[in-house]
C-alpha positions in Angstrom: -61.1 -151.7 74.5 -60.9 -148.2 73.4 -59.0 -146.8 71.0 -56.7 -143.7 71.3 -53.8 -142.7 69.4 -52.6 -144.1 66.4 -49.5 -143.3 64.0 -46.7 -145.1 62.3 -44.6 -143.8 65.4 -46.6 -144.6 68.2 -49.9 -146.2 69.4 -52.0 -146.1 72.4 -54.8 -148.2 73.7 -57.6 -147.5 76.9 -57.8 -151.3 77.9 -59.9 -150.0 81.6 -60.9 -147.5 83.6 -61.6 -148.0 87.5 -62.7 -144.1 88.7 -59.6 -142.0 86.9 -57.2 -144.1 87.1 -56.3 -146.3 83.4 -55.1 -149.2 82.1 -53.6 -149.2 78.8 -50.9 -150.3 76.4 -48.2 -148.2 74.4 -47.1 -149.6 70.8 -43.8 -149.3 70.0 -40.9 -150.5 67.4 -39.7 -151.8 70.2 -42.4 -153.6 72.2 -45.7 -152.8 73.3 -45.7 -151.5 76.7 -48.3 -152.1 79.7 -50.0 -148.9 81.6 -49.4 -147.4 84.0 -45.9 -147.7 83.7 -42.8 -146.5 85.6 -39.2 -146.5 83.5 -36.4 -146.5 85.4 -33.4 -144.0 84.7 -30.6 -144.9 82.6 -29.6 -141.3 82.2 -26.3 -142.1 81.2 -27.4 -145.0 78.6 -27.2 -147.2 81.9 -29.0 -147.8 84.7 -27.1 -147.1 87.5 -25.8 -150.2 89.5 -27.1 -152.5 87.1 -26.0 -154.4 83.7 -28.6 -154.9 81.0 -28.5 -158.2 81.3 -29.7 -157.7 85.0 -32.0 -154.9 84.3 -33.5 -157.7 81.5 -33.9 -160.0 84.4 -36.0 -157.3 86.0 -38.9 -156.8 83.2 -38.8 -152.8 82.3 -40.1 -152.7 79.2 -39.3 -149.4 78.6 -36.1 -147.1 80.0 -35.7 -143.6 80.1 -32.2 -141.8 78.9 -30.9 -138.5 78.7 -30.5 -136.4 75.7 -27.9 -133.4 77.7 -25.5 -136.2 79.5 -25.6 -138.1 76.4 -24.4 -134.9 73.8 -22.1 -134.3 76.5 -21.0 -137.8 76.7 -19.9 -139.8 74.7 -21.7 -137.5 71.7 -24.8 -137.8 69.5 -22.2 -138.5 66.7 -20.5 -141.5 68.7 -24.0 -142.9 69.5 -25.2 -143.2 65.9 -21.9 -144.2 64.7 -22.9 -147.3 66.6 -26.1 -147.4 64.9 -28.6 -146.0 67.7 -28.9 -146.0 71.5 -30.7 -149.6 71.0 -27.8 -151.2 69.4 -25.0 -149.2 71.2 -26.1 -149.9 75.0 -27.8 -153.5 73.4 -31.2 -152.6 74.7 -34.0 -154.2 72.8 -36.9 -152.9 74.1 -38.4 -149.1 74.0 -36.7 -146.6 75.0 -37.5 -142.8 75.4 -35.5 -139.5 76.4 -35.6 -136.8 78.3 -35.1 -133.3 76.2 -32.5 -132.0 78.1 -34.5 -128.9 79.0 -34.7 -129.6 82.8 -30.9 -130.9 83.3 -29.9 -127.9 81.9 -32.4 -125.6 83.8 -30.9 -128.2 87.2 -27.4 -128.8 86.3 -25.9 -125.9 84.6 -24.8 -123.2 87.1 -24.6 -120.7 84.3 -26.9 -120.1 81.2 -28.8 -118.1 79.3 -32.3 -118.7 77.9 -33.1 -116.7 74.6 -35.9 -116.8 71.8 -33.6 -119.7 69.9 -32.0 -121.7 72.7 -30.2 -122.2 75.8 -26.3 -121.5 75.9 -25.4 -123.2 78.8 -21.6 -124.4 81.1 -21.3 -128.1 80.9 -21.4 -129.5 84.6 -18.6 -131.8 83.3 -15.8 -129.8 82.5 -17.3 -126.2 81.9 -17.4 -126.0 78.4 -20.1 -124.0 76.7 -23.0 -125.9 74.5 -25.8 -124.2 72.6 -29.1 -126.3 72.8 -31.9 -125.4 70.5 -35.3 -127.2 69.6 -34.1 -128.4 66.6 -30.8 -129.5 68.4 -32.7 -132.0 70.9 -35.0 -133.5 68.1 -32.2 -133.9 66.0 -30.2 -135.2 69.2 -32.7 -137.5 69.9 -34.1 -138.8 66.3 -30.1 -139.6 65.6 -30.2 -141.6 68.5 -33.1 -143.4 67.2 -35.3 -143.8 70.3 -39.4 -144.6 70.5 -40.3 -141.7 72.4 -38.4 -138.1 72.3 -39.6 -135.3 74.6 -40.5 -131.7 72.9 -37.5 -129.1 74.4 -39.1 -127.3 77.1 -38.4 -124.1 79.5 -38.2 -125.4 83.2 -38.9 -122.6 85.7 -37.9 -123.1 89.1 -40.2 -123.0 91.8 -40.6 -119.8 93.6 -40.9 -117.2 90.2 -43.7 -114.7 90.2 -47.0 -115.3 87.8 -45.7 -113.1 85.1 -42.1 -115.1 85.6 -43.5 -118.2 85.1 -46.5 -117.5 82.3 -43.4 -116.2 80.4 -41.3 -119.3 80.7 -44.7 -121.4 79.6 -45.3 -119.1 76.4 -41.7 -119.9 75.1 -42.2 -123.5 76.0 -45.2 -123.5 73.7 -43.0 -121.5 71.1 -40.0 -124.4 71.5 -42.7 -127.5 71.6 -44.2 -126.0 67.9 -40.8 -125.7 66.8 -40.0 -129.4 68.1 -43.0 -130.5 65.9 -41.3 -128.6 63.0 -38.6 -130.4 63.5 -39.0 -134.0 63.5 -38.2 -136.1 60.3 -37.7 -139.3 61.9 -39.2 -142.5 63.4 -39.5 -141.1 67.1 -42.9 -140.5 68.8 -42.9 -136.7 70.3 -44.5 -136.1 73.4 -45.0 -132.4 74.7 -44.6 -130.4 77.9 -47.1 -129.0 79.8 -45.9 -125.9 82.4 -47.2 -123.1 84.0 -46.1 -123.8 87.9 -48.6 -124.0 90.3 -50.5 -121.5 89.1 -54.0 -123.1 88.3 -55.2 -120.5 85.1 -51.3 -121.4 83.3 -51.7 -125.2 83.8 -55.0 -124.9 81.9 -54.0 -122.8 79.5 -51.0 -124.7 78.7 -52.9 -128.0 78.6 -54.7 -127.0 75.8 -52.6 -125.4 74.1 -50.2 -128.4 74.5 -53.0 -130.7 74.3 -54.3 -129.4 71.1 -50.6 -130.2 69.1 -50.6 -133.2 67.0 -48.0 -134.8 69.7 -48.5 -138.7 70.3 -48.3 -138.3 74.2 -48.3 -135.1 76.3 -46.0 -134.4 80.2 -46.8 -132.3 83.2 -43.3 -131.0 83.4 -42.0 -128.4 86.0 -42.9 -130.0 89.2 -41.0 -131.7 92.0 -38.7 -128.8 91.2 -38.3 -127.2 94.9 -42.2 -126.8 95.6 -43.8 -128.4 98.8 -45.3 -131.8 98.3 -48.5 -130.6 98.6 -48.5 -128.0 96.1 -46.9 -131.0 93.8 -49.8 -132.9 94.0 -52.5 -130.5 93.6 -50.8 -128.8 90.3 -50.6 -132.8 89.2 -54.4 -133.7 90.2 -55.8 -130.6 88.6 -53.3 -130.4 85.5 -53.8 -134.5 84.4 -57.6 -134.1 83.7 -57.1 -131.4 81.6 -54.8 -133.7 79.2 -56.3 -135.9 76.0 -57.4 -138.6 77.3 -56.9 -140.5 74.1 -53.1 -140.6 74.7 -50.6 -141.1 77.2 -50.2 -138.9 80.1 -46.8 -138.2 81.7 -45.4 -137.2 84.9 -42.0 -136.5 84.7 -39.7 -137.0 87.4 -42.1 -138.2 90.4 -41.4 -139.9 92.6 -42.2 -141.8 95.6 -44.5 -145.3 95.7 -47.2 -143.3 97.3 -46.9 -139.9 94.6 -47.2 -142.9 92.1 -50.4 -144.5 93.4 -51.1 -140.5 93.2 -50.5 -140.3 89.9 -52.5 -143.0 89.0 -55.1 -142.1 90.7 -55.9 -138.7 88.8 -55.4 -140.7 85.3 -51.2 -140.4 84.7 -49.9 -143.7 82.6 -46.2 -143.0 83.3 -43.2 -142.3 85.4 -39.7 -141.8 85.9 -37.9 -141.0 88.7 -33.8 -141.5 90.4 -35.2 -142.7 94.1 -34.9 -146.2 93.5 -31.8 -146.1 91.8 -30.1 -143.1 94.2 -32.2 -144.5 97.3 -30.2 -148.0 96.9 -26.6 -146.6 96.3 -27.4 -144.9 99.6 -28.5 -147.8 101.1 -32.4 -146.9 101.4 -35.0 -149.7 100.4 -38.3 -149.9 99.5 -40.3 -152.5 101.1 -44.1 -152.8 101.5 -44.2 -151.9 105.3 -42.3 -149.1 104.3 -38.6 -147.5 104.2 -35.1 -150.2 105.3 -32.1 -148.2 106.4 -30.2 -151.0 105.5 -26.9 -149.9 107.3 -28.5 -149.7 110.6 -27.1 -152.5 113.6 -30.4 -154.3 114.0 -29.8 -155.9 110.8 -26.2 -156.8 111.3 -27.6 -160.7 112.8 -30.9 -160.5 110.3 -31.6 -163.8 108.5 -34.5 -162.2 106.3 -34.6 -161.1 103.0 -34.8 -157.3 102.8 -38.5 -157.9 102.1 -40.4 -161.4 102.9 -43.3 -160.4 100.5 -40.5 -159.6 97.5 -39.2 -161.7 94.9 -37.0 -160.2 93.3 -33.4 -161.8 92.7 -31.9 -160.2 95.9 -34.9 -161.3 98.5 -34.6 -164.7 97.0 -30.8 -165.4 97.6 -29.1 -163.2 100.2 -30.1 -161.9 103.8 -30.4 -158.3 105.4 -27.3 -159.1 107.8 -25.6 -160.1 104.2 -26.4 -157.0 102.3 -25.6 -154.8 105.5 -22.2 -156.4 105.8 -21.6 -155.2 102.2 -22.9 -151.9 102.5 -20.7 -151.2 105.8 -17.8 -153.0 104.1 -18.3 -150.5 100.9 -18.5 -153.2 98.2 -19.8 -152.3 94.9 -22.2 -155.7 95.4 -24.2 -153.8 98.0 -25.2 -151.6 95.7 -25.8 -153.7 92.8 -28.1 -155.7 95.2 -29.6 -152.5 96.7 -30.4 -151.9 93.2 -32.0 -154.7 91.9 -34.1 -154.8 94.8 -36.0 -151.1 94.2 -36.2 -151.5 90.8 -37.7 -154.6 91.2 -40.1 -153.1 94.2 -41.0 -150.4 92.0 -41.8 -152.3 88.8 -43.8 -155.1 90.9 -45.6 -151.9 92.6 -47.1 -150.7 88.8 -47.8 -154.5 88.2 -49.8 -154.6 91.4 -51.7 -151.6 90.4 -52.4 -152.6 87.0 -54.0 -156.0 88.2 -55.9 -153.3 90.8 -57.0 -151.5 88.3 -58.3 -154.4 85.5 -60.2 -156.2 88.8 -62.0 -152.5 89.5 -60.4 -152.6 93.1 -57.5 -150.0 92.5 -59.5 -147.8 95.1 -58.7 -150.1 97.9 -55.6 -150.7 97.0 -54.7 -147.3 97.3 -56.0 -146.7 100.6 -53.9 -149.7 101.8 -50.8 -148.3 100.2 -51.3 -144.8 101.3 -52.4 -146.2 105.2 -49.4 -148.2 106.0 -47.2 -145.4 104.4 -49.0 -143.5 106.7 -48.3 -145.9 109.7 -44.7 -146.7 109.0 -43.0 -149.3 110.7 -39.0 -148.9 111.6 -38.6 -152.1 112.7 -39.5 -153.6 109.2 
């Protein structure tokens, strides 16, 4: 066992190595969570499609939130009226939130980026917000979470060098102000950027890197940029990042970017595709993709997947789920739901037990070839 970092906030623990890819375990107040990890996306304070009583049932031990949906809605005032996000939405275990920088950057059809913030158009109803640094710390320490995110400069994908290289050095401006600050209980990760641009991912690693933060992000991919160029900026940039505390990829992705991930040395994820995938009637399964609305399935006794145990595969059939999904009940996509996120979780289980019996390498190359292969009559 190898130590990495430790504070009142936050700890973290090397368990095991097999090539680059880790096994390790996060400390929080909330619960100690198992790496690598993927949290699903409550953005909202909620998991989409699912109660927390059914997201319980599920194992996540740690969620993600949003810190720009949730000052929108219902307010950072409201939120620790009702004593924190933990005791408002009645989740007990960790929890940690984005810092709004990329929603606003993604959401906000007008804004304007200056040295102290972003004044931005509310996607809701078009009203105009300033977001600062300080702002998202003090958003997100007032909601009390385990992990915050530093409040970063997003650029989108397709900016020149000298575009992009700006956007990183005011992201390094915002993540020492973030430090600054923090007066609360949250952790603080920070935000590594630079595009694809090989020289600005270095230089931002270290600079990043070299911040007292408990964790540190590769930020400001999946943003519009071919696959390809996603997964080189991620295997070149997560080497570069201290390898005595978590590493995080924010907003990727698919079960084969996560066996990715892992594979360069990243210990966590988030992304919508399980969540978005089911409501549109897309599941995971391990031969690959279901299109659950399509006629083969209509007379289909089997679960959605044979090799799955999650709640869904153990009680209702494809030919049931499809009839609910044609039908447009709300069910279909609460079982839709259940089923991913229970896929995805299972899929970091299955790579953690990969990685702690030293045989993560072939289980990669299994993943990765019947991804490869596909199979649309699954």
């Amino acid at each position: 066992m190898t130590s990495g970092v430790s504070s009142p906030r936050l700890t973290f623990q090397l368990l095991a190595t097999d090539g680059d890819a880790r096994l390790g375990q996060i400390g929080t107040a909330h619960g100690t969570i198992s790496t690598p990890v993927f949290m699903p996306v409550g953005t909202a304070a909620s998991v989409k499609g699912l109660t927390m009583d059914q997201l319980r049932e599920l194992g996540p031990e740690i969620i993600l939130c949003n810190t720009y949906h949730l000052m929108l809605r219902p307010g950072a005032d409201l939120v620790e009226e009702m004593g924190g996000l933990h005791r408002f939405t009645s989740w007990d275990r960790a929890i940690l939130t984005d810092s709004g920088g990329f929603q606003v950057f993604s959401l906000s059809e007008i804004r304007k980026v200056r040295e102290e913030g972003v004044e931005f158009q509310s996607h809701l109803d078009g009203s105009r917000h300033f977001l600062s640094p300080e702002d998202s710390i003090g958003i997100q320490e007032r909601m009390g979470v385990d992990i915050a995110m530093a409040f970063d400069e997003c650029p989108r994908s397709g900016l020149d060098r000298a575009e992009v290289e700006s956007s990183m050095e005011m992201t390094h401006r915002w993540a020492e102000r973030s430090l600054r600050a923090r007066k609360g209980s949250s952790a603080l990760f920070g935000i590594v950027q630079g595009g694809t641009f090989p020289d600005l991912r270095r230089r931002s690693a270290e600079f990043i890197g070299g911040l007292p933060f408990e964790g540190v992000a590769i930020g400001g991919v999946s943003v519009g940029e071919p696959k390809e160029a996603m997964l080189e900026t991620m295997r070149f940039t997560a080497p570069l990042l201290p390898a005595d505390r978590p590493r995080y990829l924010m907003g990727v992705g698919t079960p084969e970017d996560l066996v990715e991930g892992v594979a360069a040395g990243i210990d966590m994820f988030d992304c919508v595709m399980p969540t978005r995938n089911a409501r549109n009637g897309t599941l995971f399964t391990r031969k690959g993709k279901l299109a659950i609305k399509n006629a083969r399935y209509r007379a289909d006794e089997r679960p959605i997947d044979p090799e799955c145990g999650c709640p869904t595969c153990r009680t209702v059939s494809r030919a049931y789920v499809r009839h609910l999904f044609v039908a447009g009940e709300i069910a279909a996509a609460v079982y839709n739901t259940v089923h991913n996120v229970w896929f995805y979780l299972d899929l970091m289980r299955r790579i953690r037990q990969s990685i702690a019996s030293k045989s993560f390498g072939s289980f990669r190359r299994e993943l990765l070839a019947e991804s490869a292969a596909g199979d649309p009559e699954v």
